[in-house]
C-alpha positions in Angstrom: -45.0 178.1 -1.1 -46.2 178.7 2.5 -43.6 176.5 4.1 -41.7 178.6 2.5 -42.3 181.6 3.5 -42.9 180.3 6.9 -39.2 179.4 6.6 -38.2 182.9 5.4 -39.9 184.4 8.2 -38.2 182.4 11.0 -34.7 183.0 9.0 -35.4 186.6 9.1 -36.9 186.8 13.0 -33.4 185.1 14.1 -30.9 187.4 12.0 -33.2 190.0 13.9 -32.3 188.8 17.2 -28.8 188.9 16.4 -29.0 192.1 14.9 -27.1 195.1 16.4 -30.3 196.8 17.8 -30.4 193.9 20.2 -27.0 195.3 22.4 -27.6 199.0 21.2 -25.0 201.0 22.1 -23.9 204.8 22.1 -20.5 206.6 21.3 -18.4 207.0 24.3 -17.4 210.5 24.3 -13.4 210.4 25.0 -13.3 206.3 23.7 -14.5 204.7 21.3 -17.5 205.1 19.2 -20.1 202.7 16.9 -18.6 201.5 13.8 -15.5 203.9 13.9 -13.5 203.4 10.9 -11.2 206.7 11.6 -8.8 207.8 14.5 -10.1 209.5 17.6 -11.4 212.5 17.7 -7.9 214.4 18.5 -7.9 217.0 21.9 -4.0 217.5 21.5 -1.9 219.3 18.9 -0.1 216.1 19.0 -2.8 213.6 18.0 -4.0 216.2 15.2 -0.5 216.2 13.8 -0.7 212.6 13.6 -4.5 212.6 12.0 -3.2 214.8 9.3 -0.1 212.8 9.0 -2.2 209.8 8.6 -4.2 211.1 5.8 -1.3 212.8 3.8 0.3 209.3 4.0 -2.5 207.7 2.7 -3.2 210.2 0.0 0.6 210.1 -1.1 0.3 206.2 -1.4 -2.8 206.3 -3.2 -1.4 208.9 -5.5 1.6 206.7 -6.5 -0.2 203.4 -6.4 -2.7 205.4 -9.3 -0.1 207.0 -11.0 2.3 203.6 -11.2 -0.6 201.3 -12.3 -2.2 203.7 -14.3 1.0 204.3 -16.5 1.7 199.5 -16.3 -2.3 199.5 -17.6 -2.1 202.0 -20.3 1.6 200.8 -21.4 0.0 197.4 -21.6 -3.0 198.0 -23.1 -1.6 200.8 -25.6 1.3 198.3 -27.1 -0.7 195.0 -27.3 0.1 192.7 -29.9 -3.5 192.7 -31.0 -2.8 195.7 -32.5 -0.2 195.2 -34.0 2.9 196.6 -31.8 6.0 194.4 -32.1 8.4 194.2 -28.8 11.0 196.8 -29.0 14.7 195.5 -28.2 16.6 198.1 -26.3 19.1 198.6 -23.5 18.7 200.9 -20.6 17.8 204.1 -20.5 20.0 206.6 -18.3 17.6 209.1 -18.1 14.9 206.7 -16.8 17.9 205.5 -14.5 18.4 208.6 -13.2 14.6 209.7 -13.0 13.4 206.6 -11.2 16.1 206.9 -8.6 15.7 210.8 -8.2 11.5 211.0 -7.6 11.6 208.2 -5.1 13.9 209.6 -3.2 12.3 212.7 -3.3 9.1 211.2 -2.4 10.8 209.4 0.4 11.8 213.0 1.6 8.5 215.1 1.5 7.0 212.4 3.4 9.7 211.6 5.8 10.4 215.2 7.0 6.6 216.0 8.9 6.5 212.5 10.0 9.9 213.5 11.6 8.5 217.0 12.7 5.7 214.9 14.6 7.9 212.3 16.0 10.4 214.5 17.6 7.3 216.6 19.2 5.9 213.5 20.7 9.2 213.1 22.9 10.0 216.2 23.9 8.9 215.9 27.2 10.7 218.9 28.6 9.3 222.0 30.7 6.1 220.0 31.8 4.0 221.4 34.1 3.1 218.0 35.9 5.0 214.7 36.1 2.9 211.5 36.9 4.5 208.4 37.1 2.3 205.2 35.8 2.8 202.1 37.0 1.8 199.0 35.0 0.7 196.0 37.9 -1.5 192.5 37.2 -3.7 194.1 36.7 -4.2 198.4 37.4 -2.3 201.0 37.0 -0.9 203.3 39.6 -0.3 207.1 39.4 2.3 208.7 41.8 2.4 212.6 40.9 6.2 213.1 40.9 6.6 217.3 40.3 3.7 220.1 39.9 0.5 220.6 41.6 -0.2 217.5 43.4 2.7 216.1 44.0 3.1 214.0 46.6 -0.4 212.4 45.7 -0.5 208.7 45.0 -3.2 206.2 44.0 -4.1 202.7 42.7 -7.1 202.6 39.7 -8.6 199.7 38.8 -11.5 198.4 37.0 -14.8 199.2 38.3 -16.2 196.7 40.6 -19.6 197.0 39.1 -18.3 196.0 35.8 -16.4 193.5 36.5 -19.7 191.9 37.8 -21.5 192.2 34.5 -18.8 190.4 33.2 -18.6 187.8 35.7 -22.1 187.3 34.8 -21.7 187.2 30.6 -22.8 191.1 30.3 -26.4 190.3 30.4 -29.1 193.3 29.2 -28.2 196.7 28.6 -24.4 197.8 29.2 -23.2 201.2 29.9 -22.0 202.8 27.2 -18.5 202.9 29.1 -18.7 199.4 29.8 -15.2 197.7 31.0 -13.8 201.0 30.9 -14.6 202.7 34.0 -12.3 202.6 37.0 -12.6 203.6 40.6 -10.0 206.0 40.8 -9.3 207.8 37.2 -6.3 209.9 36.7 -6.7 213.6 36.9 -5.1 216.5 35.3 -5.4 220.0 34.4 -6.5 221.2 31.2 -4.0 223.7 29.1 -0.8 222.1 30.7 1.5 219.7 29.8 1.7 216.7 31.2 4.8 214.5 31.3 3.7 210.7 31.9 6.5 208.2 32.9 6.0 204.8 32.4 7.4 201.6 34.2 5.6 198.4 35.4 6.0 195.8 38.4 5.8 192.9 36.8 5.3 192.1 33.2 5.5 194.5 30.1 2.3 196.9 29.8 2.2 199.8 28.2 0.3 203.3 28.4 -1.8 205.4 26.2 -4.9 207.5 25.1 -6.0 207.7 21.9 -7.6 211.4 21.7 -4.4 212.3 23.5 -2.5 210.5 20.7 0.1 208.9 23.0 1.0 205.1 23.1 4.1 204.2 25.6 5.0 200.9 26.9 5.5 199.8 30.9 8.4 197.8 30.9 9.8 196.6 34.7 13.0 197.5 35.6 13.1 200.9 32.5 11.4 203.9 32.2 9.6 205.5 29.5 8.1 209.0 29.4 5.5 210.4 27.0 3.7 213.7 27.4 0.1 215.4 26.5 -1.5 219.0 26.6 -5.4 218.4 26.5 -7.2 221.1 24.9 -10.6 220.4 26.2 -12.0 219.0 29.3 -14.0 215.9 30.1 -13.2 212.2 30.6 -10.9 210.2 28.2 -10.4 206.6 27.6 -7.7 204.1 27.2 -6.3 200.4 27.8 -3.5 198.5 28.4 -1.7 198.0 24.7 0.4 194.8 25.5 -1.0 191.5 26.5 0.3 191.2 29.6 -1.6 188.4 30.9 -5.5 186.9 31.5 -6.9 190.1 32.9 -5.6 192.0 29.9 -9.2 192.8 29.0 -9.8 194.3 32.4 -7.1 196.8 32.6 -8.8 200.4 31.3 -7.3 203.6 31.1 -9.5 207.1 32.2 -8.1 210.4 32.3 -10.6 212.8 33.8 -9.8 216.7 32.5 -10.3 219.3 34.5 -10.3 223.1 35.0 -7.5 224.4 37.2 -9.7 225.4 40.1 -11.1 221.9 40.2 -7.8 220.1 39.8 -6.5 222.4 42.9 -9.9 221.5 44.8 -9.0 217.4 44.0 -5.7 218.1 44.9 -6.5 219.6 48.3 -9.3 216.7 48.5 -6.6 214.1 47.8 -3.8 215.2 50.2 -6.8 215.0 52.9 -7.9 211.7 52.0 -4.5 210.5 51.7 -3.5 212.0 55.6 -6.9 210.3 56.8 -5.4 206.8 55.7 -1.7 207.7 56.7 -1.6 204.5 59.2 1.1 204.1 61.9 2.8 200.5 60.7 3.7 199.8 64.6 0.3 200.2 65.9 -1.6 197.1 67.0 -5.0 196.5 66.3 -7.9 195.2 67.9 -9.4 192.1 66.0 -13.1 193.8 65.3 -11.3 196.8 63.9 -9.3 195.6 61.2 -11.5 192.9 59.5 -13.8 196.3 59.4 -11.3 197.3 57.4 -10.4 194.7 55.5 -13.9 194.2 54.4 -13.5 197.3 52.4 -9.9 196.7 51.1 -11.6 193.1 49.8 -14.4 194.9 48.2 -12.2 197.4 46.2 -9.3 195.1 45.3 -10.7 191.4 45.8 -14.5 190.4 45.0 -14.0 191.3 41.2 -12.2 187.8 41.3 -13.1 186.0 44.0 -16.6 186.9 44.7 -17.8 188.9 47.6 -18.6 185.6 49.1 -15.1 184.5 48.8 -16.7 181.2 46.4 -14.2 182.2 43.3 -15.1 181.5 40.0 -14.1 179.4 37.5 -10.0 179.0 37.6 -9.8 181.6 40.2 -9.4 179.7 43.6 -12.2 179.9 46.4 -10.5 181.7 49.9 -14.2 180.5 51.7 -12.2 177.3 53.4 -9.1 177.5 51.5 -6.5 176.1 53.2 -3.9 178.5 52.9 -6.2 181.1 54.8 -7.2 178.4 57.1 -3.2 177.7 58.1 -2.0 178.7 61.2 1.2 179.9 59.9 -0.5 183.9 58.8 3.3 184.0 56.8 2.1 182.1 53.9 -0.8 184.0 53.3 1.2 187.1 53.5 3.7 186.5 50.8 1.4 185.1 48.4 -0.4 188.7 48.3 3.4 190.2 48.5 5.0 188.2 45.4 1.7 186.5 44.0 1.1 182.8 42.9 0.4 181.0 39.6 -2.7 183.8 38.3 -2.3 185.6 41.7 -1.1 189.0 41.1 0.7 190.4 43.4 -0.4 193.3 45.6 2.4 194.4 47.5 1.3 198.1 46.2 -1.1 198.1 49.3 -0.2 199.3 52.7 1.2 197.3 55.5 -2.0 197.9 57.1 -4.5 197.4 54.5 -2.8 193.8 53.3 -2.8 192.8 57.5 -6.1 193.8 57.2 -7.8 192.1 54.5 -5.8 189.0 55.4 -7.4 189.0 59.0 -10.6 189.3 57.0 -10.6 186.6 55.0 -9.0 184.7 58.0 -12.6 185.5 60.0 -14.7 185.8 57.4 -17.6 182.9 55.6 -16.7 179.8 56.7 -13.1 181.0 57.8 -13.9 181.7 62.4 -10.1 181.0 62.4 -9.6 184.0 65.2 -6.0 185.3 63.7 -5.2 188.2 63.8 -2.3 190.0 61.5 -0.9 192.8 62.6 1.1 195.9 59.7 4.0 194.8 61.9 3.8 191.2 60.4 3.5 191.7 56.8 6.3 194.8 57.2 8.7 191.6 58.5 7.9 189.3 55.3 8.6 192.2 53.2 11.9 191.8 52.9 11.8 187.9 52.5 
């Protein structure tokens, strides 16, 4: 009896260890929360149209799955032999013709015309007051903003670095509640105003959306989509990619950051100042010191997720410590393999002339790599076109 209770225990201290406490988590406010069984908490007209639409859909069916069954059961059980009912021989009915034909159709009706209401609102993206085109890459997103306040400001957002390494490391210990879901650049809008969101992609199929915002559009190279959104509250709102577009699917999060007008005008201005800071001249040469500085922090933001910050890789993603391509005198083939991308290589010919010359001269003179090249904007503006 003790053995066996011995047993128990040990049964019970391992389901323990397993047990949900042991990665405790919290809702996300904006994404998802513990054990949600319902849809986002809606903060657009839009996505409350479609929670009510959701439930009166699911209502109506449950009505009509009771009322059918109800009446099969009762018919059923009523007439049963056992008691003595005998099988009526009869013909059709025209007025059970005419009823079973006319209620469905009515049915079909009262629940096709606010699903039609909502679907019509959800593309009418007309009179926005900011266009932001999203671009779907292997694998960020980037954000150009296309008409409004802001315009002219353009961005890549990807996956937190700092994430990335938990991941890298099997998410060890306590996560952040926002864990895989934070990026270093969110997107940022204005609360109160609508927002017209066009959607296209570089390479494969992605596709755009937020589920408090209640908008789900695909990212399909060489089309554009468009969606649209009016938050009615501020704070910071979460999303992924919603097509498998390839082995970094997982690390591709969405985060809309909602602000008050005065502070989206302050980011704006903020922005447009950072963005004249990095305006680079693509002629100008540079001195060898200079740009791996630089490159060192294009790496960091764009690079060490997947190949470690000591350039080692990990796992099928190729080391660039003594790799011969970076080792290769000819600097071209290192160049169009971050231009047009190889095997599980994205490309990343969203960067700047000046940033891809000067990561490349990092990794080139970084580690292992004392190779001495230098690449110049000038050279990866040539292969460009190649």
């Amino acid at each position: 009896m003790k053995s066996i209770s011995n047993k128990l225990a040990s049964l019970l201290f391992a389901l323990g260890a397993f047990s949900p406490v042991a990665y405790a988590v919290n809702d996300l406010p904006g994404g998802p929360a513990v054990r949600q069984l319902n849809l986002h908490p809606a903060v657009t007209r839009i996505a409350s149209e479609q929670a009510w639409l959701h439930w009166f859909m699911m209502i109506t069916c449950l009505v009509i799955f009771i009322a059918v069954f109800g009446v099969m059961f009762y018919s059923i059980w009523k007439h049963r032999k056992s008691v003595g009912h005998k099988p009526a021989n009869f013909h059709e009915s025209v007025t059970v013709e005419v009823l079973w034909t006319i209620i469905p159709f009515l049915i079909v009706i009262g629940m096709a015309l606010p699903a039609t209401k909502v679907l019509v609102a959800q593309k009418d993206t007309t009179n926005a007051d900011l266009t932001i085109k999203a671009t779907g890459f292997q694998w960020k997103w980037g954000y150009d903003y296309l008409k409004g306040e802001g315009e002219g400001v353009s961005f890549i957002a990807a996956l937190d670095s700092e994430h990335r390494e938990m991941s890298n490391n099997g998410a060890k210990g306590v996560m952040p509640d926002n864990y895989l879901l934070k990026v270093d650049n969110p997107l940022v809008v204005p609360v109160n105003k609508k927002i017209r969101i066009i959607t296209t992609a570089n390479d494969v199929i992605h596709a755009w959306g937020v589920p408090a915002f209640g908008v789900k559009q695909d990212a399909i190279p060489g089309f554009v989509r468009d969606t649209w959104f009016r938050s009615e509250k501020t704070g910071d709102f979460y999303g992924q990619c919603y097509e498998l577009c390839g082995k970094e699917h997982a690390y591709m999060p969405i985060h809309v950051k909602v602000v008050s007008a005065q502070e989206y005008t302050a980011w704006v201005d903020g922005e447009k100042k950072k963005m004249a800071a990095k305006l680079d001249d693509p002629a100008k040469v540079w001195a060898l010191a200079d740009i791996t500085q630089r490159g060192e922090k294009v790496y960091a933001a764009n690079c060490a997720a997947c190949h470690q910050p000591n350039g080692k890789g990990a796992g099928p993603i190729k080391p660039l410590d003594g790799s011969a391509i970076v080792l290769d005198a000819d600097k071209n083939q290192q160049i169009q393999v971050l231009l047009k991308g190889r095997l599980a290589m994205p490309a990343w010919k969203q960067l700047s002339d000046t940033d891809l010359a000067a990561v490349i001269s990092y990794t080139k003179n970084n580690w292992s790599n004392k190779t001495g090249q230098l690449v110049q904007p000038a050279d990866v503006l040539a292969q460009r076109s190649k």
